[in-house]
Residue, then its C-alpha position, 0 to 999 in steps of 0.5 A: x488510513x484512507x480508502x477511496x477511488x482513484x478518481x477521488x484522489x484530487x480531495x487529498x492533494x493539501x495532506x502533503x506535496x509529495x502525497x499529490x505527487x504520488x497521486x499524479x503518477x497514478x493518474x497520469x500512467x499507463x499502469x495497464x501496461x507498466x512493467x514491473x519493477x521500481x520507478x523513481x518519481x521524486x528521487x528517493x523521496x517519492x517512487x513507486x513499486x509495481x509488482x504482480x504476485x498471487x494473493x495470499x492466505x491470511x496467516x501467511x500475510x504479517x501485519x506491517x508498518x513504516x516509519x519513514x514513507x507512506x504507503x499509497x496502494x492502488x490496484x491495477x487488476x484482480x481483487x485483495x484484502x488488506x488488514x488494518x488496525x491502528x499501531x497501538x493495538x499489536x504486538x511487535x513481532x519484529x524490531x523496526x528494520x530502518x535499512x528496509x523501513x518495516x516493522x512486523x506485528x503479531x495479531x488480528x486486523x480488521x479487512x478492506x478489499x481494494x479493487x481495481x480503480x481503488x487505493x488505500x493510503x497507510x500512513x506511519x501510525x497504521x498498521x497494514x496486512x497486504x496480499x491477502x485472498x478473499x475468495x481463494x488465491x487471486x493474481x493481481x498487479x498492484x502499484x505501492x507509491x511509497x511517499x516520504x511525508 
């Protein structure tokens, strides 16, 4: 897992190509004013996935990983806590779906907040629990690249 500051994004450039790619298209898009929805930046190796949704409570968020693409989440406005914990310490909670590229796990996770300007990075063997308020429900536009390493 990384967590940085999008004008920092450069120093992680040599992990992989399409990484770098990801990258880019944060750096280099009006994400002010993007619209939601899904953009392809390399096919289906690389796209992003802009959405505006309210954070959650934490019960109500599960924990998550894929095995196929990482994740790179920036974002854009409003503020949301992301849990974290390394694969081997959960409880699978649902078998992976590889049509959706998600498996879902039981138990607790550690917290980082991601603010605007701010992005973390899940690779496979990180678990990850998206959408989660930290003061109350929070509305926030958020970006996930999703990048096939």
């Amino acid at each position: 897992m990384i967590l940085d500051e999008l004008n920092h994004s450069n120093w992680y450039s040599g992990i992989s190509e399409n990484l770098n790619k990801g990258f880019e298209f944060l750096r280099n898009t009006d994400l002010e004013s993007i619209e939601t929805g899904k953009f392809k930046i390399v096919g289906d190796d690389v796209y992003a996935l802009v959405s505006e949704y309210t954070t959650k409570d934490h019960q109500d968020c599960l924990p998550e990983t894929h095995r196929i693409y990482t994740d790179i989440q920036y974002l854009v406005s409003g503020r949301e806590a992301i849990g974290f914990e390394t694969l081997d310490k959960q409880q699978i909670l649902s078998e992976y779906n590889p049509e959706k590229d998600i498996a879902f796990y039981s138990g607790e996770t550690s917290t980082i907040v991601l603010e605007s300007g701010k992005f973390a990075v899940f690779f496979p063997q990180d678990i990850h629990r998206p959408c989660m308020q930290i003061d109350g429900p929070e509305k926030v536009k958020k970006v996930v690249v999703k990048v096939k390493i």
